[in-house]
N, C-alpha and C positions, 0 to 999 in steps of 0.2 A: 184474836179469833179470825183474822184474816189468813190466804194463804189455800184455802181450797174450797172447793167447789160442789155444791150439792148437786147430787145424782139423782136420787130418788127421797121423795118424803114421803114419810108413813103416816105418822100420828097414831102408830099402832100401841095399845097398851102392852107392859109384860111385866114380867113378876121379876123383881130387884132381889139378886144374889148379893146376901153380904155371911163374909166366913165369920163375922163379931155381927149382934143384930148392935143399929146405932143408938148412941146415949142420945138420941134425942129424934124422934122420930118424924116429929114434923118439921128437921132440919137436918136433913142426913147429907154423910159425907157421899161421897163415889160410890156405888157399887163393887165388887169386886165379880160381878159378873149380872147377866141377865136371862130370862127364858122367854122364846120369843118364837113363833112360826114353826115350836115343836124343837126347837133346836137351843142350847146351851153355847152361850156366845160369854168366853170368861174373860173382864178385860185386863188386856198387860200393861196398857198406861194410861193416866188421866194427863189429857193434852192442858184442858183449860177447863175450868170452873166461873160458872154468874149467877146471879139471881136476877129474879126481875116483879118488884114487887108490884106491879099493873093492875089497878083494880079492873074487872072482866064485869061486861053485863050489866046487871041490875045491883051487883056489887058497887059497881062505878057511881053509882048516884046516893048511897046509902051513908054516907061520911059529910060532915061539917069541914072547909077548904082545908081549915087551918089543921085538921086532925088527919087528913086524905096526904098533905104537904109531909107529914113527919112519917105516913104507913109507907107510903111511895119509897122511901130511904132504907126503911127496917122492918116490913111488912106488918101486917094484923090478922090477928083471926081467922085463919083459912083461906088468908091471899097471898099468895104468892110461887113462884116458880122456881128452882135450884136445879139451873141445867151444867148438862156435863158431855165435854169434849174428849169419846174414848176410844183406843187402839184396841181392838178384839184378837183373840188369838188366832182369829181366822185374815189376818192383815187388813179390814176393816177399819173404817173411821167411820164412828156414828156421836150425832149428838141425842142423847136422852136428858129427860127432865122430869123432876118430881113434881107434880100440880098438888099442892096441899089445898085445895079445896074440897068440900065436902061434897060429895054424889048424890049420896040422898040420908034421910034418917036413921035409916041400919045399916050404912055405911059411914063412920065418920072418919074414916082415914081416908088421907088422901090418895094420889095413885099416880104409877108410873107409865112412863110414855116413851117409845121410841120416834123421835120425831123426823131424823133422817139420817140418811146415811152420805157422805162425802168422798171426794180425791182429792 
């Protein structure tokens, strides 16, 4: 993941383009595009892939050590983050990320994020 250089961070939401929806939603691959500031940005390659299973907030305090030790590694219940390292057709590099936490009650998906874009 080294090698370049963030330019601008967004942390803007946008809606994840996939041409299959994925077998598993609150683990999804790559996008194969996203919509974002009115504009359709389709990506031609996925640089790198991570997760990061970081309990956030009031999440962080809500687990026993030894159960918190084994979520950290392979996440739990609406924690966790599945970012992606991607080449836009417009020669862009941005990193996006799935937040599988829940927003609120009538939302229990989770939700996608452009979090910045690189050189």
């Amino acid at each position: 993941m080294t090698g370049f250089t963030p330019v601008h961070f967004y942390d803007d939401p946008i809606e994840a383009i996939f041409d299959e929806p994925p077998a598993k939603e609150k683990s999804p691959p790559c996008p194969n595009g996203f919509f974002w500031n009115g504009q359709i940005f389709r990506v031609i390659e996925s640089l790198s892939e991570w997760a990061d299973f970081k309990r956030r907030g009031k999440m962080a305090r809500n687990m026993q050590p030894e159960h918190a030790a084994v979520a950290s590694s392979r996440g739990s219940l609406n924690v966790g983050r599945f970012y992606f390292r991607v080449k836009v057709d417009s020669n862009q590099i941005f990193d996006i990320y799935y937040d599988r936490a829940i927003k609120n009650v009538d939302d229990r998906k989770g939700q996608w994020l452009l979090y910045r874009e690189l050189e």
